[in-house]
Every structure is written in C-alpha cells, then in structure tokens.
C-alpha positions as CSV (number, residue, x, y, z in Angstrom):
1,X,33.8,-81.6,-4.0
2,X,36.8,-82.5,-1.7
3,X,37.7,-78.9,-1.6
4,X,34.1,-77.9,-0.4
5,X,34.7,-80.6,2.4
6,X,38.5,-79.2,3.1
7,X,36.9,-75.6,3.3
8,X,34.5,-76.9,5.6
9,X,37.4,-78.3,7.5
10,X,39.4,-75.4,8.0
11,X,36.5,-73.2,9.3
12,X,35.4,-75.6,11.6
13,X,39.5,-76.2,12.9
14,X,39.3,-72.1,13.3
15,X,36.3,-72.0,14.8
16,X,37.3,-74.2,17.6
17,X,40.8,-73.1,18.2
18,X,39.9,-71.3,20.6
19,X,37.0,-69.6,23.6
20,X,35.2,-66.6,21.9
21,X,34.7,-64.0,24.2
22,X,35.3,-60.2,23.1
23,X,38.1,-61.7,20.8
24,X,39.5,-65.2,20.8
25,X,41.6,-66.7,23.0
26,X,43.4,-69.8,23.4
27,X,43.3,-73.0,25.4
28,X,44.2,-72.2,28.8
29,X,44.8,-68.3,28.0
30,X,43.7,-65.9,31.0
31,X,42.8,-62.2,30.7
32,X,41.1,-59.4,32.8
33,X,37.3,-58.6,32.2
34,X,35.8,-55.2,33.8
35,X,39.3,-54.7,35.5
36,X,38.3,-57.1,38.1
37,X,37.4,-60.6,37.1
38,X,40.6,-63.1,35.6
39,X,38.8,-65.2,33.0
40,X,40.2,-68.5,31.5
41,X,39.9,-70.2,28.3
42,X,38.9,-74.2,28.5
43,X,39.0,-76.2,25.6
44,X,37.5,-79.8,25.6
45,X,38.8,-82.7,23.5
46,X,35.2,-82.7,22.0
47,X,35.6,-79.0,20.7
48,X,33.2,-77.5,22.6
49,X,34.8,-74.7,24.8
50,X,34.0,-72.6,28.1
51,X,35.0,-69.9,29.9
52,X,35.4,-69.2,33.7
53,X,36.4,-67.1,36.2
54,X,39.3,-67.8,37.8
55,X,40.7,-65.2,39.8
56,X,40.3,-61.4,41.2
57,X,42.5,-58.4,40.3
58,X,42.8,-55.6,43.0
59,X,42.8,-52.1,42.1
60,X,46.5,-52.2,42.1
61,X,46.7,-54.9,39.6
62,X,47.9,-58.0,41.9
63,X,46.0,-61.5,41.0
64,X,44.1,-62.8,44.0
65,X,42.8,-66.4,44.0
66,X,39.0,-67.0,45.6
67,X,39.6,-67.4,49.2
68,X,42.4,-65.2,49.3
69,X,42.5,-61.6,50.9
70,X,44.8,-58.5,51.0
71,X,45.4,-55.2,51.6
72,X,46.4,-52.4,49.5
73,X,46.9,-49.0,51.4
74,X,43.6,-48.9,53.9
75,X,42.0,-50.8,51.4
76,X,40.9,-54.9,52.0
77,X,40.4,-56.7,48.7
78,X,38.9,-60.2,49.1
79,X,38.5,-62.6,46.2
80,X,35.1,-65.3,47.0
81,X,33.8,-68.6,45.2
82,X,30.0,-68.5,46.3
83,X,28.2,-71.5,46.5
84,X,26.7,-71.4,42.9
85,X,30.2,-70.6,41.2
86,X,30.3,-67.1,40.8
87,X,33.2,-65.5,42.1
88,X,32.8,-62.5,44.2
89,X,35.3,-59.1,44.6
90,X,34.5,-57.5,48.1
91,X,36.7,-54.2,49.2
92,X,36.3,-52.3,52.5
93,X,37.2,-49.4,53.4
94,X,37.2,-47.1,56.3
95,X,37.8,-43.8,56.2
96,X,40.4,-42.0,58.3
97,X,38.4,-39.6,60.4
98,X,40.8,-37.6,61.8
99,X,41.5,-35.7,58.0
100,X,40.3,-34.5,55.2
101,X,42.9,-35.6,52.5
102,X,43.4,-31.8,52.0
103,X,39.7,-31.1,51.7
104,X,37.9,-28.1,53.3
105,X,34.9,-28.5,54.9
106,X,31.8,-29.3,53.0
107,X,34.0,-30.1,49.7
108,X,33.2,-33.8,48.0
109,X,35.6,-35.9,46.1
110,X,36.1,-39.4,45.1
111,X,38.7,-41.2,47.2
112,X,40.1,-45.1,46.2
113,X,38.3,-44.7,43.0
114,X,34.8,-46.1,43.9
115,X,34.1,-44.4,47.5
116,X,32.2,-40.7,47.5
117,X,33.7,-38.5,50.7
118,X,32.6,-35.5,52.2
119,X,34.4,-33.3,54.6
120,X,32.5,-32.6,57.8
121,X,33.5,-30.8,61.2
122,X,34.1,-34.2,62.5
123,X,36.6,-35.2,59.8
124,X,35.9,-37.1,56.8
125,X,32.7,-39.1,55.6
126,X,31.9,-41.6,53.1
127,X,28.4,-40.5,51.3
128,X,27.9,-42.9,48.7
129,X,29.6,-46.0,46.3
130,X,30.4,-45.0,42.8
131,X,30.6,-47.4,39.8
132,X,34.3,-48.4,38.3
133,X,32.4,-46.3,35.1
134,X,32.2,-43.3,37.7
135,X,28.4,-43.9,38.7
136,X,27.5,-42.7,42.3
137,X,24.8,-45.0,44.1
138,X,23.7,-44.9,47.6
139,X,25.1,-46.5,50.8
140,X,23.0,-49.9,51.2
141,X,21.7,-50.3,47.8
142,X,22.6,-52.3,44.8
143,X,23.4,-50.8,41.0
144,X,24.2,-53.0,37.8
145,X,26.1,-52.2,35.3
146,X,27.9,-53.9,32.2
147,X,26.9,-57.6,34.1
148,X,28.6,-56.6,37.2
149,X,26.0,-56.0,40.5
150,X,27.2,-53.3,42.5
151,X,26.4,-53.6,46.2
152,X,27.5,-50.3,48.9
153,X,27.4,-51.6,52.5
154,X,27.2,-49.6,54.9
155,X,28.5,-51.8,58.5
156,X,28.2,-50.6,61.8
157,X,31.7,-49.7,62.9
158,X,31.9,-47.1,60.1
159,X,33.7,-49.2,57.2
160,X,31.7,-48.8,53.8
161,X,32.5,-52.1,51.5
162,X,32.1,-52.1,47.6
163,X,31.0,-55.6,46.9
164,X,31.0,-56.4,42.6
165,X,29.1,-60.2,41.8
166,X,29.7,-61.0,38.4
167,X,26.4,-61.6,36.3
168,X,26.7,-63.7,33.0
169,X,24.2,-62.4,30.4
170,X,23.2,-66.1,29.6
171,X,24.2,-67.6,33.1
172,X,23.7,-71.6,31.9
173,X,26.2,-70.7,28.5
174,X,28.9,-70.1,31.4
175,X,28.1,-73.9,33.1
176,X,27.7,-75.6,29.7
177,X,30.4,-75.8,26.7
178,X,29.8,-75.1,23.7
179,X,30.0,-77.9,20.9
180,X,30.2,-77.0,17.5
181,X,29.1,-79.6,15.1
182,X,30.5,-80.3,11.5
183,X,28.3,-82.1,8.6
184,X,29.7,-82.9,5.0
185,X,26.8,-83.8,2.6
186,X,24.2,-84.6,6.1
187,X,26.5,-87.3,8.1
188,X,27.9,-85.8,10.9
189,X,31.7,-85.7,11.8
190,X,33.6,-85.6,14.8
191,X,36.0,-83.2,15.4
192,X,39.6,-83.9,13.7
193,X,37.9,-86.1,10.6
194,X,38.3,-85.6,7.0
C-alpha cells in the first residue's frame, strides 16, 4: 500500500514540476511561440501553474518588452500590453518608392517576409500582408492562423503595418492556474505531503 501512495507521489511531484505547454518547462523558464511571442513559465506554491506572455521578438531576433519600440532596417517593431492582457506585435513598413529592389516592372515578390510588393512605373507598391506561414491576405482585413490574428493596415501616408494579437485557444486557462489535486484512498492532500 505505501508504495501505491509513493507512486502516486512521484507522478503528482512530476506533474507539477513544471508549465505544460508544447513540452514542459520550468519555473520561471522563457521560450519563443510563433516566432514572435516570449512566453514564461509561473509556478505557484500551491502547484497550480500558468503561463504568460512576456515579451516580443522582432524579425531579427532581439527581445522587446510591451511598451518598447525599435527599428530594424525600414522596419518599426513595437511590443503592446492591451488593456485585457494580451500582448500585441505591430510592424510598419513603408516602402521605398523611388526602386524596385531589382524588380522589373510588373514583377511581385515578398519583401521583409510578411509584405507583398509589386513594381509599378511609379516605383514600388505594397499589394497585400502575407502570413509568417507564407499566406497572402488583403490590405485592411484580418486573417487567423495558428491562434495568431493577422491584421494588414493600410494608413494614409502610404506605410502598410502587419499587426499579429495573440489568441489563446481557451482564453480564461491563460488568467487562471491550473491546480492539480492529489487523493490517497479519497482524503485529499496538499502538495508536498506523504
């Protein structure tokens, strides 16, 4: 009998050693989701564990705390905590009008990986957003894929911005922790008891 409680112990000490999210990970262990989003691991003295986002990663790999913006190339990354928690990625881009990056006219091509360009007369155009999975959608619309909400804006003075909101397939699991609960023969025990 006391080794059917000590095997119940050790699975419930390596169930809650740590946040379970495409692998585990340990108490306050960070790591890069969708190649932009800097998740966290939280562990509470209770067991029960959470993650959250906690940063932005630009294109060029530099970690970019909400509230913070900078600028890669002609590129403006900016990392934002909206008002219900979610953290926001925003990048804007304007295209250099006087060239063609070595296009001739009327040829497409994919320029800073998510904006769709097309040389005109007049120099060169952006036509549409695509998708860090290499999905083209058009300017002022929204497209979601793998829980991230595209948005391609379209502002007056020509810049075109790629806005990505993370959305959490169960958005209250993300608010709540998780508490995992241990019984031995139907009395509950708390977490580090024999």
């Amino acid at each position: 009998m006391w080794r059917q409680a000590l095997f119940a112990l050790l699975v419930l000490a390596s169930l809650v050693e740590g946040c379970r999210y495409k692998g585990t990970h340990k108490d306050g262990e960070t790591w890069v989701v969708r190649s932009t989003f800097v998740m966290k691991c939280i562990i509470n003295p209770d067991g029960g564990w959470r993650t959250t986002i906690v940063a932005c990663q630009t294109p060029g790999g530099k970690q970019i705390q909400p509230g913070e913006t900078v600028t890669e190339g002609d590129t403006k990354v900016e990392c934002t905590k909206m008002p219900d928690g979610s953290v926001r990625i925003n990048r804007h881009y304007k295209a250099k009008t006087s060239d063609c990056e070595g296009h001739a006219i009327g040829e497409s091509w994919i320029s800073k990986r998510n904006f769709n360009k097309t040389c005109t007369d007049k120099g060169q155009k952006i036509v549409n957003c695509v998708t860090d999975s290499g999905i083209a959608f058009n300017l002022n619309s929204k497209y979601t894929v793998s829980g991230i909400i595209y948005s391609c804006l379209q502002h007056t003075d020509g810049t075109v911005s790629i806005v990505r909101d993370n959305v959490s397939p169960n958005p209250k699991a993300d608010m709540k922790p998780q508490t995992i609960v241990c019984t031995v023969r139907g009395e509950r025990k708390n977490a580090g008891e024999t």
